[in-house]
C-alpha positions in Angstrom: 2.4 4.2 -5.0 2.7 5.2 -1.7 0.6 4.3 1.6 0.4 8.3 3.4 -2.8 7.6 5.4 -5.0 5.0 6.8 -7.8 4.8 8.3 -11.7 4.4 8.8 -14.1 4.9 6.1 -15.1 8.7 7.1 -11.5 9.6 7.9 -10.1 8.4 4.9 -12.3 10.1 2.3 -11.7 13.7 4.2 -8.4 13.3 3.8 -8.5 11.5 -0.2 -11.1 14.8 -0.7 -8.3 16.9 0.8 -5.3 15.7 -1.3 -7.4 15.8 -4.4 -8.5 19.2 -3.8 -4.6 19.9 -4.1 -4.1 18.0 -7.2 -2.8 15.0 -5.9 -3.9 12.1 -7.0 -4.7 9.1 -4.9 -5.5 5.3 -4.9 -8.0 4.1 -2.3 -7.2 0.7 -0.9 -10.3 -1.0 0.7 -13.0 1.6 -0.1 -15.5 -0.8 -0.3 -15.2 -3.7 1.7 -14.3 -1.2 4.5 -18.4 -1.0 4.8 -19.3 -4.6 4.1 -16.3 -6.2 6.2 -13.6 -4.0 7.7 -12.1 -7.0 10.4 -11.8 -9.2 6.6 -9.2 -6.7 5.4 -7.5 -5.2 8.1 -7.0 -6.9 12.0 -9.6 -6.1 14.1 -11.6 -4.0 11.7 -9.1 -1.3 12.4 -8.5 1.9 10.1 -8.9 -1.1 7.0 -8.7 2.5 4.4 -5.6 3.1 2.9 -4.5 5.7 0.5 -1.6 5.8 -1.3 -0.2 8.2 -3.7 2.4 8.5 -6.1 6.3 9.0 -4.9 6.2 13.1 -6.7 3.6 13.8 -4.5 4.7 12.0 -1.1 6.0 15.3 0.3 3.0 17.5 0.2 1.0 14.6 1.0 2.4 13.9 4.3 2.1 18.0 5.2 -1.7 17.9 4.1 -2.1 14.3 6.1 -0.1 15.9 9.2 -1.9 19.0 9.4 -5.3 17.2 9.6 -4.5 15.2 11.9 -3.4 18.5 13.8 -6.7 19.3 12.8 -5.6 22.0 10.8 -8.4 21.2 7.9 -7.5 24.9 6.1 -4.4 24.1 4.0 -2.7 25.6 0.9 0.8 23.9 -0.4 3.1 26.6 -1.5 4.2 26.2 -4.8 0.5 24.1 -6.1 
């Protein structure tokens, strides 16, 4: 597994939502204790989400991850 993305809560479930929706799996790091106590698992309480997905899949991640934060939120991976 991979780390392609971190960050809050709210950000990281948009992303997660879009990777899945392009069959991707992915493994949330932190989901939880984001809520309850975000500066206990990252410094600061800074983007304590991570995702991570498999090393297959690392390539079309980091096109779906880079175009939302280009804030292009309308993607299709050729070839999936």
């Amino acid at each position: 597994m991979v780390e392609v993305f971190s960050g809050s809560y709210f950000e990281a479930m948009n992303v997660r939502n879009l990777l899945e929706g392009n069959e991707i799996f992915v493994f949330t790091q932190n989901e939880y204790m984001s809520n309850i106590e975000p500066w206990v698992v990252a410094s600061g309480g800074l983007n304590p989400v991570k995702l991570q997905v498999d090393e297959l899949d690392l390539d079309a991640s980091n096109i779906i991850v880079e175009d939302y934060l280009n804030g292009n939120n309308n993607l299709e991976i050729e070839g999936k």
